[in-house]
C-alpha positions as CSV (number, residue, x, y, z in Angstrom):
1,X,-0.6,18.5,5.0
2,X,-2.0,16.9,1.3
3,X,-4.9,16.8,0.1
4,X,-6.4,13.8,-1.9
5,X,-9.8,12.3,-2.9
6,X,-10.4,9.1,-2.2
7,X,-13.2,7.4,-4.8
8,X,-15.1,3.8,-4.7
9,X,-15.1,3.4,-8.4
10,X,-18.8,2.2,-8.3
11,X,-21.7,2.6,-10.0
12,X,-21.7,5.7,-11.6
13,X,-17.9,6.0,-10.9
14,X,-17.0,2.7,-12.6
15,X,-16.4,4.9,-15.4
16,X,-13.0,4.7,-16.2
17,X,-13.0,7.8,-18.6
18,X,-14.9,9.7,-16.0
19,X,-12.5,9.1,-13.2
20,X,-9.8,10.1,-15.7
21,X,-11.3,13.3,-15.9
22,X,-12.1,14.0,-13.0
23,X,-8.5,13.4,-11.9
24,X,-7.3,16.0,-14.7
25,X,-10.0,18.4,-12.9
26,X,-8.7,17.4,-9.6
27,X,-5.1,18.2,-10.3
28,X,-6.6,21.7,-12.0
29,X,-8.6,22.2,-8.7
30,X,-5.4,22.2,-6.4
31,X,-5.5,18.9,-5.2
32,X,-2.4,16.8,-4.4
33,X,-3.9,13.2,-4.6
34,X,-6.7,10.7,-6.3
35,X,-7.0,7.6,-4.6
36,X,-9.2,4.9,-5.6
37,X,-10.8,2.0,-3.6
38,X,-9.6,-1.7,-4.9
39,X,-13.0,-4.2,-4.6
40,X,-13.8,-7.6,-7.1
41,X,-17.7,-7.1,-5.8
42,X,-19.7,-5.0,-4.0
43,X,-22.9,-5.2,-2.4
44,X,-26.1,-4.5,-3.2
45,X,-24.4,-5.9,-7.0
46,X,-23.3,-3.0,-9.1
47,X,-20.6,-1.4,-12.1
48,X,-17.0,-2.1,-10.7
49,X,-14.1,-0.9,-12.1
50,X,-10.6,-2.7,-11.4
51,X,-8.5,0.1,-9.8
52,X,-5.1,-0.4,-11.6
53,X,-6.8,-0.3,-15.1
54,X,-8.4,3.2,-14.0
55,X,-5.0,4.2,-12.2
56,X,-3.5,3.8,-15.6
57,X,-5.8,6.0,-17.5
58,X,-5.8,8.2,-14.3
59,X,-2.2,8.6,-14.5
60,X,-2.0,9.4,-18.4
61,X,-4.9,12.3,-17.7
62,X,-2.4,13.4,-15.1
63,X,1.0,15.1,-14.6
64,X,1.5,16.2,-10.8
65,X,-1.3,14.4,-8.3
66,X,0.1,11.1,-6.7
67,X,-2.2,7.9,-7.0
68,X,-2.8,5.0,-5.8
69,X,-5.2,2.4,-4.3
70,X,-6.1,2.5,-1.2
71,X,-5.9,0.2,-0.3
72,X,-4.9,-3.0,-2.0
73,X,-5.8,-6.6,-0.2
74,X,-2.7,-8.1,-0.6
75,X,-3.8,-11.4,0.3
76,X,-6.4,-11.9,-2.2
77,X,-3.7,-10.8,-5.5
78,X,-0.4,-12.5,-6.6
79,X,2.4,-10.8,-5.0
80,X,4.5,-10.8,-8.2
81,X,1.5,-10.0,-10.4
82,X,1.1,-7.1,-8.0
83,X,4.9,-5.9,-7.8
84,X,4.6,-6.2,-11.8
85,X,1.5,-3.9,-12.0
86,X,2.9,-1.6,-9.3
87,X,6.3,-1.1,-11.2
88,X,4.5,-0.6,-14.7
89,X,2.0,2.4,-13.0
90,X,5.3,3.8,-11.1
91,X,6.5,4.3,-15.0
92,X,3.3,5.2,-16.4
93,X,3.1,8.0,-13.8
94,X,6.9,9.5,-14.0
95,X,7.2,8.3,-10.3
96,X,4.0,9.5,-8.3
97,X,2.7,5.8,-7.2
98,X,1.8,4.9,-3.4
99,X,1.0,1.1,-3.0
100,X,-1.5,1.2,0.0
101,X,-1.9,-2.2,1.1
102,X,-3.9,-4.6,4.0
103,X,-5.6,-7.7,4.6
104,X,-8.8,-6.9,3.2
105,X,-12.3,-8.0,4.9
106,X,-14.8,-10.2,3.9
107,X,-17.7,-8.7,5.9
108,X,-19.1,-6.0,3.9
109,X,-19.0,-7.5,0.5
110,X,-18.1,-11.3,0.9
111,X,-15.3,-11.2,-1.4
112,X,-13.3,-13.3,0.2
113,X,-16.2,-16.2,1.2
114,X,-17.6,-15.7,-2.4
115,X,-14.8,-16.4,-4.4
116,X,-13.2,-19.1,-2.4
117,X,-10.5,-17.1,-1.0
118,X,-9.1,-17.4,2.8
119,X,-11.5,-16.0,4.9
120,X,-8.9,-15.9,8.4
121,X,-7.9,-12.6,9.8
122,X,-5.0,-14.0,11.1
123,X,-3.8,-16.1,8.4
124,X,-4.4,-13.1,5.8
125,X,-2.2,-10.8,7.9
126,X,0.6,-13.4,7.6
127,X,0.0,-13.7,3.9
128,X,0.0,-10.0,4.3
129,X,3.8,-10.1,5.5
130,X,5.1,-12.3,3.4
131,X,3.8,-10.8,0.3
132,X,5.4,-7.5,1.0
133,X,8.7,-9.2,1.6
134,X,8.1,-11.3,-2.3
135,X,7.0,-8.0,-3.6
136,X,9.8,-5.4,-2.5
137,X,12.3,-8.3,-2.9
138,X,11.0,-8.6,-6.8
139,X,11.2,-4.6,-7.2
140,X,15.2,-4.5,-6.3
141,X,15.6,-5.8,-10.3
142,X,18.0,-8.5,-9.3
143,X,17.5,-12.2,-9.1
144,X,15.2,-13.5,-6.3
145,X,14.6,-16.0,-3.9
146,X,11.9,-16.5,-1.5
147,X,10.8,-20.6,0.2
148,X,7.8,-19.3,2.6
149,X,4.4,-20.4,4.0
150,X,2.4,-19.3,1.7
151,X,4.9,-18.2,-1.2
152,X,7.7,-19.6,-3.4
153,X,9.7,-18.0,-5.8
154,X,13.1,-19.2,-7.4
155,X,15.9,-17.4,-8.8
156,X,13.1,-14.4,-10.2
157,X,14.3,-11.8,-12.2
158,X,11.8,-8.8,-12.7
159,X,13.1,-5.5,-14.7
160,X,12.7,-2.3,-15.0
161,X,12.7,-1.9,-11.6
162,X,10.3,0.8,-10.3
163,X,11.2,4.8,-11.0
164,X,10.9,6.1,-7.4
165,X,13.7,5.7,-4.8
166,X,14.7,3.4,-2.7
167,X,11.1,2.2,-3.8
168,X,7.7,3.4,-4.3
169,X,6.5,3.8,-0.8
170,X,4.1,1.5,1.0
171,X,0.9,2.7,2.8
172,X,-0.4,-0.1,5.9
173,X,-4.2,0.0,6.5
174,X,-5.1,-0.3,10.3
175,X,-7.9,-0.8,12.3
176,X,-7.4,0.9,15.9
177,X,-7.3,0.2,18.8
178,X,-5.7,-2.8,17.0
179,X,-1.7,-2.6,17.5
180,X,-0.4,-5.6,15.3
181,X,-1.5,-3.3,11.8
182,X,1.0,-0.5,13.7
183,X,3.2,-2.8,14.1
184,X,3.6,-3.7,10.6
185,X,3.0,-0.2,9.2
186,X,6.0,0.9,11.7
187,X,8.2,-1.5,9.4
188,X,7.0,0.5,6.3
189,X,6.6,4.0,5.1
190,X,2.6,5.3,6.3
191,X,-0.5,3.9,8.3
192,X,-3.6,4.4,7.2
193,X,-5.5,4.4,9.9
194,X,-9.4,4.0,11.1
195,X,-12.1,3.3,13.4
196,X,-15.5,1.8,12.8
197,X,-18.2,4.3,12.5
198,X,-16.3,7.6,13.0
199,X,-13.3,9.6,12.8
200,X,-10.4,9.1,14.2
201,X,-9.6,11.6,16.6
202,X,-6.2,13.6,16.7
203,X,-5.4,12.7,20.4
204,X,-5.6,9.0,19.0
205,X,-3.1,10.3,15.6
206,X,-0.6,11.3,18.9
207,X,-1.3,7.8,20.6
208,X,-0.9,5.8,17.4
209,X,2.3,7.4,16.2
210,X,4.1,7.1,19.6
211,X,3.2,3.4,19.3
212,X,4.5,3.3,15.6
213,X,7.7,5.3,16.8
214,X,8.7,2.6,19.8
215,X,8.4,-0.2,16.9
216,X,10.9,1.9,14.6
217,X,14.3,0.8,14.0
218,X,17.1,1.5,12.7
219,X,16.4,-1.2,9.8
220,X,13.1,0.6,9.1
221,X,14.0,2.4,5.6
222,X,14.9,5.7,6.0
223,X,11.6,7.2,4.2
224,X,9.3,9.8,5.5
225,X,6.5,8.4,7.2
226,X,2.8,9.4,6.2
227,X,-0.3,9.3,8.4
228,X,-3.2,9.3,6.2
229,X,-7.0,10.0,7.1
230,X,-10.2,9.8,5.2
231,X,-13.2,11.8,5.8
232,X,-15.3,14.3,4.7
233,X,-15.0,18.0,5.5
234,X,-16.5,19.4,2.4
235,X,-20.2,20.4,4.2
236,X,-18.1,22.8,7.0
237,X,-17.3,26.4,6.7
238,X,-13.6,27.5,6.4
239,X,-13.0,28.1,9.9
240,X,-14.6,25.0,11.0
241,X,-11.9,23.5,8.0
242,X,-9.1,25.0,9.1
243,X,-9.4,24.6,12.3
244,X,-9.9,20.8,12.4
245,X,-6.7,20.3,9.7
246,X,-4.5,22.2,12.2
247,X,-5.7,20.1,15.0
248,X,-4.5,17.1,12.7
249,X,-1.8,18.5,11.4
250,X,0.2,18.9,15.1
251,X,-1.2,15.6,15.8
252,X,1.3,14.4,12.8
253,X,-1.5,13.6,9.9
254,X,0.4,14.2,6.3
255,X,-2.8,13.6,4.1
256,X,-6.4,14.0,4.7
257,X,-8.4,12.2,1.4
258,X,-11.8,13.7,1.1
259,X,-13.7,10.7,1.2
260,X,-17.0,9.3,-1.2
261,X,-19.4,6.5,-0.7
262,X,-21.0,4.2,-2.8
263,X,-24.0,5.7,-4.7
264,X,-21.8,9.4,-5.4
265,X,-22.1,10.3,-8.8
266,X,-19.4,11.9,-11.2
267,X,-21.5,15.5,-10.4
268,X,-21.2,14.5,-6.3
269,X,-17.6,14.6,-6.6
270,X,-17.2,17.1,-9.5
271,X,-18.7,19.5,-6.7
272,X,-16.5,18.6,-4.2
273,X,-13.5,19.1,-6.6
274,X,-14.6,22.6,-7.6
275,X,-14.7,23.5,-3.7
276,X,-11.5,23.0,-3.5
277,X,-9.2,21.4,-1.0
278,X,-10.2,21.9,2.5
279,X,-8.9,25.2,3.8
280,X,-5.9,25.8,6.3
């Protein structure tokens, strides 16, 4: 299993300099991973810092830790402005990108309603689709075509293509019990999985990945697939750690991101850092 931190660049953390050096610490500290959370607004208002600019920074300040945003609303960003930005970082960073991606909600901070922006579950998770296919079809670095629903692109040509190979790997957000997000992260190369107002649990890791293994074919690229949970395991002693990451671990999670709210300082997650990743 990896370890990562996983950072709402708010307030005090909309700091772009400050994330950059706390990423430098992290990757000193032992940590395999700085993720960042991708919002246009938050409420109550405060700072917010666009991820991909901080990624960039983050990935200058940085030589080994893999980043990313986690996760990206696909639906509310230009899939070819997206598969541009995604292709720079992947060069920026010698290769360590992950592209998390979902449909984003509008509930907590009305970005969607706010800024005009769809506002359907169901019609975002199409655009959701489609823009993968746009995206991944711009990243091959050969001409491209796409006449869709919701996106049209003719005769395309975007270079350099990105470092990683066959591409840099894609992350699906999910909401469980919900099986149409497994559905779509089975096509792809991790889930990113949740459940409102705890944990998710490791008999429910075993559930969701025998789901996401009967939806697995043998077009599905031939990548390692990540399960990736967020949380907080910082306040436990070590053999409270290490025994709930083994529990996860044979359930088939690959990454556990140590996981910060809205209203954590620099300090709040400098602490964390300094602990260390959580012990197995």
């Amino acid at each position: 299993m990896r370890f990562a931190l996983n950072i709402p660049p708010f307030g005090a953390l909309a700091d772009v300099r400050a994330l950059a050096d706390l990423a430098h610490e992290a990757e000193d500290a032992g940590w395999d991973g700085f993720f960042l959370w991708d919002h246009i607004q938050v409420m109550p208002p405060q700072a917010v810092a666009d991820p991909w600019v901080a990624l960039t920074a983050i990935a200058l300040a940085t030589e080994r830790v893999r980043l990313g945003a986690l996760v990206t609303p696909l639906p509310r960003r230009r899939p070819w402005q997206l598969a541009r930005e995604a292709a720079t970082l992947d060069h920026v960073s010698h290769g360590r990108l992950i592209l998390g991606v979902g449909i984003g909600g509008d509930n907590w901070f009305h970005e969607y309603s706010a800024l005009g922006e769809q506002v359907d579950d169901k019609l975002r998770a199409a655009m959701l689709d489609e823009g993968l296919d746009v995206l991944t079809g711009l990243w091959r670095g050969e001409p491209f075509s796409h006449a869709g629903a919701y996106y049209n692109v003719h005769e395309a040509h975007f270079l350099p293509t990105p470092v990683q190979r066959p591409r840099i790997p894609i992350w699906v957000a999910a909401t469980l019990p919900n099986k149409a997000p497994l559905r779509r992260a089975a096509r792809w190369d991790g889930v990113v999985p949740g459940v409102d107002g705890r944990f998710v649990r490791p008999d429910e890791v075993r559930d969701m990945l025998a789901y996401i293994g009967q939806q697995r074919t043998s077009e599905t690229p031939a990548m390692p697939f990540d399960v990736v949970l967020a949380g907080w395991v910082g306040d436990k002693e070590p053999a409270e750690q290490t025994t709930l990451m083994r529990d996860y671990a044979e359930a088939g999670v690959t990454w556990w991101q140590e996981g910060f709210l809205p209203g954590d300082t620099p300090d709040n997650v400098r602490q964390r850092i300094r602990q260390g990743p959580p012990a197995m």
